[in-house]
N, C-alpha and C positions, 0 to 999 in steps of 0.2 A: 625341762632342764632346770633344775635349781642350782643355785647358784645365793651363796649364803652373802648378806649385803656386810659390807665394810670389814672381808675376815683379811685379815693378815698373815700371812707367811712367812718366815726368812729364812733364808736360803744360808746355813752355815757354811756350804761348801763352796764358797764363792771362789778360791781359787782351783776351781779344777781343770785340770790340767788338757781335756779334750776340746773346750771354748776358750782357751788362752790366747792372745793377741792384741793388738793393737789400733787405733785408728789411725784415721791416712795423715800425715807429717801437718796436715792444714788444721790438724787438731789438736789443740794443747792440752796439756796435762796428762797427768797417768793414768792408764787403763786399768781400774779395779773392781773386785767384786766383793771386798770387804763391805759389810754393813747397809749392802743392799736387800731393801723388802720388795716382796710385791702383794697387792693389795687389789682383792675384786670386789667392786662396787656393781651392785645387781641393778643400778636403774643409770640411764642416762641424767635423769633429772639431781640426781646427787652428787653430781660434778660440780653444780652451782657452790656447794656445801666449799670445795678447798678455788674457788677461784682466783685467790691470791698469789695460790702457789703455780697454777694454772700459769698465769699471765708473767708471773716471774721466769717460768718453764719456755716462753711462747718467747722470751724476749732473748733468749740464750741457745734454742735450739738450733743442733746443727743444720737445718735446712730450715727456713724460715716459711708459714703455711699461715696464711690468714685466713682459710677455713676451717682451723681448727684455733682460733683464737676463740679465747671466754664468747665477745660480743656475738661473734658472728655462729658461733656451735649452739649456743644457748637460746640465741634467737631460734634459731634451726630446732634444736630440740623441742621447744614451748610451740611451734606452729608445723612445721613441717612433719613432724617423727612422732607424734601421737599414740598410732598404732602399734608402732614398733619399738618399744624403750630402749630396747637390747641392754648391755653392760660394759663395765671399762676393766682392764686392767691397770694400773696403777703403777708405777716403778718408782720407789725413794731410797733415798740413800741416809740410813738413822745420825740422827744428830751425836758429834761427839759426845762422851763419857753425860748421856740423858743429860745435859743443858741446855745445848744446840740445840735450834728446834729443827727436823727434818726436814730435806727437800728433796723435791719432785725431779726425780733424771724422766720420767718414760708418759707417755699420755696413750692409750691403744684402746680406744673406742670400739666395739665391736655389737656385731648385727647379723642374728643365728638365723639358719635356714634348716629344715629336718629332710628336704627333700629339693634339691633346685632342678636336679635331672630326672625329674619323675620316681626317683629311685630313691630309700629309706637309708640316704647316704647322709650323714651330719656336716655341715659346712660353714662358717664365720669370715664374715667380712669386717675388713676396717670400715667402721661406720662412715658412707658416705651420700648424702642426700644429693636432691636435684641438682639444687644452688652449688654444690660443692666447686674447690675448682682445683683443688689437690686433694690427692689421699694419701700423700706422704705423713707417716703418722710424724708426732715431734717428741725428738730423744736431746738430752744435755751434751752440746760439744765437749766436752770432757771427758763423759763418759760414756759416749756414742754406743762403741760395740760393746760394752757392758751388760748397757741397758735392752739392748737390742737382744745378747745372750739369756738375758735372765725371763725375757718376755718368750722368747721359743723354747727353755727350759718347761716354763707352764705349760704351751702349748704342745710341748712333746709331754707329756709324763703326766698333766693330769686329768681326769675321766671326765672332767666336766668341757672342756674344750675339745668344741670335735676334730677329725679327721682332716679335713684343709681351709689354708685359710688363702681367702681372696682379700687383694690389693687394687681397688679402682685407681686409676688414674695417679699411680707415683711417678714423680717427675725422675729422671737419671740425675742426681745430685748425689750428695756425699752420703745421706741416708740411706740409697739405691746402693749405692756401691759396698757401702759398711755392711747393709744385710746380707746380701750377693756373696760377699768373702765370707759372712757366719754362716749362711746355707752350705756354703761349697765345702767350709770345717766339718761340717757336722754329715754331708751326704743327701739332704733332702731335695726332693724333686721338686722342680721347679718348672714349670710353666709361664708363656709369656705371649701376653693377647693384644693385639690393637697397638701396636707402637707407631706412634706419629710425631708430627712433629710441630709445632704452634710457634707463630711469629715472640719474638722478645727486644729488647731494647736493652744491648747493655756496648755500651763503646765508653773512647778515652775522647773521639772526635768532639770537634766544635758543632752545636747544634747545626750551625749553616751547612756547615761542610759535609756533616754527616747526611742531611737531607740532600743537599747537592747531588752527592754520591749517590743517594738512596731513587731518587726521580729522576735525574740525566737533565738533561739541557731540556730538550722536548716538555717535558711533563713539569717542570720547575715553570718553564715560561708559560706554563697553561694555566697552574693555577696562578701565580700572580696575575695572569688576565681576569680571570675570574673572581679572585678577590676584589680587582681594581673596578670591575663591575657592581658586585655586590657593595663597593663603598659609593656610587654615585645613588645607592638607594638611601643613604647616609651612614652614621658612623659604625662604622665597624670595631669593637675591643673583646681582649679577652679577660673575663673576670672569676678569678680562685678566691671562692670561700673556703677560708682556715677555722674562722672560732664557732662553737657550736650554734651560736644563734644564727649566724649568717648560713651556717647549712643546713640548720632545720628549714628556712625557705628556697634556700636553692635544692632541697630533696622534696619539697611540693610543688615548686616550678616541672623538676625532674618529672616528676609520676603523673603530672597535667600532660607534661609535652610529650610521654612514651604511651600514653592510653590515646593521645588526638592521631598517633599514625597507625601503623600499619599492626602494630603487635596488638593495638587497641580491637581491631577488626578482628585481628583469628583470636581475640581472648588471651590473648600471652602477658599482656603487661601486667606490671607488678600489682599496680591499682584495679584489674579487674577481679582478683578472689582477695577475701580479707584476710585470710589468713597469710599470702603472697605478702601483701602490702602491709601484713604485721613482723612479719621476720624482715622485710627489708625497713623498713623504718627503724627498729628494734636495733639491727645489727649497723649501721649508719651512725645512727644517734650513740651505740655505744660505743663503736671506734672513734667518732668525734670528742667523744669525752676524754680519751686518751690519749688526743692527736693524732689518730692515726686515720684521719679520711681527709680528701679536701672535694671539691665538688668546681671540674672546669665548667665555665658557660662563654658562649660567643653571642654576645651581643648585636643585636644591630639594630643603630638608633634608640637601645634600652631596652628592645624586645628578643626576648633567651630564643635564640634558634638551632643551639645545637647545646647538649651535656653530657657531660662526662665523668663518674663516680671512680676514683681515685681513693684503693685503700692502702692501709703500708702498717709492715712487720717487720722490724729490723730496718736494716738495707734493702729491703726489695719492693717495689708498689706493684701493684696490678689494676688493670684499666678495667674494671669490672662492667661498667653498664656504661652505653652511649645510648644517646637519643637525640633525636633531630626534627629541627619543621620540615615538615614531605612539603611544604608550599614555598620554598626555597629549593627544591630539590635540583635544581637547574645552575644553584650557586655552590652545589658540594659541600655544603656547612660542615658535613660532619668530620671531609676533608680537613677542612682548614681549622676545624677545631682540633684534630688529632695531628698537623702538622705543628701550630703553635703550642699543642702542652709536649709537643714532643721538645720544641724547645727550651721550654721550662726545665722538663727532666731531666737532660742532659747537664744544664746550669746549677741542678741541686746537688750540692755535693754531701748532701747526704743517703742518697739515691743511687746505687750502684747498677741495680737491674728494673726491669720494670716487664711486668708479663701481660701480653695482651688481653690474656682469657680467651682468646679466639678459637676455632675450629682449624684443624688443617688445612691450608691451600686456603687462607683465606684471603677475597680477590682484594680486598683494601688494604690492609693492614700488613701484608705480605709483601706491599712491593713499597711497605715505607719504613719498616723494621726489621732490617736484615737477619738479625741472630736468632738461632732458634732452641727450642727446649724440645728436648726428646721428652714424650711420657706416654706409659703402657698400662696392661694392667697386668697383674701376678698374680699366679694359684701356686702355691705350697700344699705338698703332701707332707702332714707331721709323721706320719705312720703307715704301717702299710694293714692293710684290711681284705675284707675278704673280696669285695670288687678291687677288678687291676685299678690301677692309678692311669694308666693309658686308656680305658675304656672312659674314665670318670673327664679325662681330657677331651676325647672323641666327644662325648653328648655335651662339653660345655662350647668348642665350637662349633660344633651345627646348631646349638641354640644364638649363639651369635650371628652365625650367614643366617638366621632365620630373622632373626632381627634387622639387616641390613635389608634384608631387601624388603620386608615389610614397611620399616623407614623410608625406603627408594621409593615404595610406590605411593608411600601417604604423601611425601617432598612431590608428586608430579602431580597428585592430584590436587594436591595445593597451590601449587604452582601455576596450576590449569583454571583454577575456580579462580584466583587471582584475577588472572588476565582476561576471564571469559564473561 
């Protein structure tokens, strides 16, 4: 697949009349297609090249994704995505009468496959690694469904974007919704895989009242026993690093104390591959620079026994990494770390939502963060070919139930060697 590096496009027929519409009332300004380009960059690695425009894009986007912020994509890209560079598509809106300089409405990272069903079927994913924790791409509130028309333009109509494109893990937020209406304009077949659901934190309540409500009488009076336990081993506090030097040590406290448990044993934690513990360092250190990370710890007596990596884009943070002393395990640290920053957040009134990054049904976190974020995953058919589009559905879920239960029985064998 070629794909010619930094070629530009523009779309003269920005108003046509087939993708006309509007975004949803929650979005201001006018919906246009005047003087928008689009622009394909052939390597991952040449996004670093506009990262200004990048992070200006990340701070206005109608759904806010801190896995596709500069620090944390770039990190990502430099350690994780080696093999696979793939390409972006590009959406800008030209600078008035050439003095203006251009800016960035659309960011659409993309990661080609020639065969995912066994079959010599062409397919593009929004680029999404391990670490990822959205894959809702990021479009300018302004001009949401704009951006969003001009990027399925390309993908309907030109020969270098293949046949469907998959969507890992977008959350149901105003992005979800605004594409959703421009598929349904245009006719395109949709598919929809894996919808769950993940604990989140977003209320008006008083932190007290809100956990109150969230643990009941029973389980409030538990852990204040348990805390009032763990405080006759001595002082118990909780400590948020904000400035970057105080979290470069609370990010090597972090990676000592998630390698001495249990992730350290099956090889999971960040510190056991270097490449692992260069992207999380990487991406840490570079939302720190921006203010965008803080790092909870629960102290006790001075010694870290529970952490918490807290990052943040806009109005929203997400509780990305916890880690706890297993030699506390009988005091719940991780508990009561995640009860007191739940505190915190509620109090930050810059902080509207806050996402856990959890798993569905997750047994902790589930029954201390009531709200929840629906996210799935999507296959778009751009066109139609010579295989059905329902046969190319059929082989992508049976490769998924092949997956679950392959995952089921690695989860019991693990689970087994564990305990045995």
């Amino acid at each position: 697949m070629t794909i010619v590096e930094r070629q530009s496009i523009r779309f003269e027929d920005a108003g046509h009349q087939r993708h006309s519409g509007h975004t949803r009332s929650a979005v201001s300004g006018a919906d246009t297609r005047e003087n928008i380009q689009i622009e394909i960059v052939n390597s991952l690695f040449a996004l670093a090249d506009i990262k200004d425009a990048w992070m200006d894009l990340a701070e206005r986007a109608l759904d806010a994704n801190i896995s596709l912020t500069p620090a944390k994509a770039l990190a990502a890209i430099q350690y994780l995505d080696k093999a696979d560079r793939g390409c972006a598509v590009l959406v800008w809106q030209a600078g008035k009468g050439g003095t203006s300089p251009r800016r960035l409405l659309g960011l659409f990272p993309l990661k080609f496959s020639k065969a995912r069903w066994g079959i010599p079927v062409r397919s593009a994913e929004l680029w999404h690694h391990f670490y990822s924790i959205s894959g809702t791409p990021l479009v300018d509130r302004q001009l949401a469904r704009s951006t969003i028309a001009v990027f399925l333009d390309w993908f309907e109509t030109n020969q270098v974007a293949p046949r469907f494109l998959r969507i890992t893990d977008i959350a149901k937020g105003l992005v979800y919704e605004t594409l959703m209406d421009e598929l349904s304009v245009r006719g395109m077949p949709i598919r929809e895989y894996d919808s769950h659901e993940r604990a989140i934190l977003e209320t008006d309540r008083q932190g007290e009242d809100y956990l109150r409500e969230s643990l009941g009488k029973k389980r409030s009076k538990e852990y204040r026993r348990i805390r009032n336990r763990l405080g006759d081993l001595g002082p118990v506090e909780l400590r948020i690093s904000v400035d970057r030097e105080e979290i470069e040590d609370a990010l090597t406290r972090f990676l000592d104390l998630e390698k001495a448990g249990w992730k350290g044993e099956r090889g999971t934690a960040m510190a056991c591959r270097d490449d692992w513990r260069g992207f999380f360092t990487d991406t840490v250190l570079g939302l720190a620079n921006t203010g965008q990370c803080r790092i909870a710890e629960l102290n006790l007596d001075g010694r870290v026994i529970a952490t918490a990596i807290l990052v943040m884009s806009q109005d929203t943070a997400w509780m990305w990494k916890i880690a706890f002393d297993e030699t506390f395990s009988k005091y719940s640290p991780g508990v009561l770390l995640v009860l007191d920053v739940t505190r915190r957040l509620i109090e930050d009134k810059n902080i509207t939502r806050v996402d856990s990054c959890a798993v569905a049904d997750h047994p902790m976190i589930n029954k201390i963060w009531r709200e929840r974020l629906v996210v799935s995953d999507l296959m778009v058919a751009a066109r139609p070919g010579i295989v059905p589009e329902a046969l190319i559905h059929w082989l992508e879920q049976a490769r998924r139930d092949a997956r679950a239960v392959i995952k089921s029985i690695y989860k019991k064998f693990i689970k087994e060697a564990h305990h045995g």
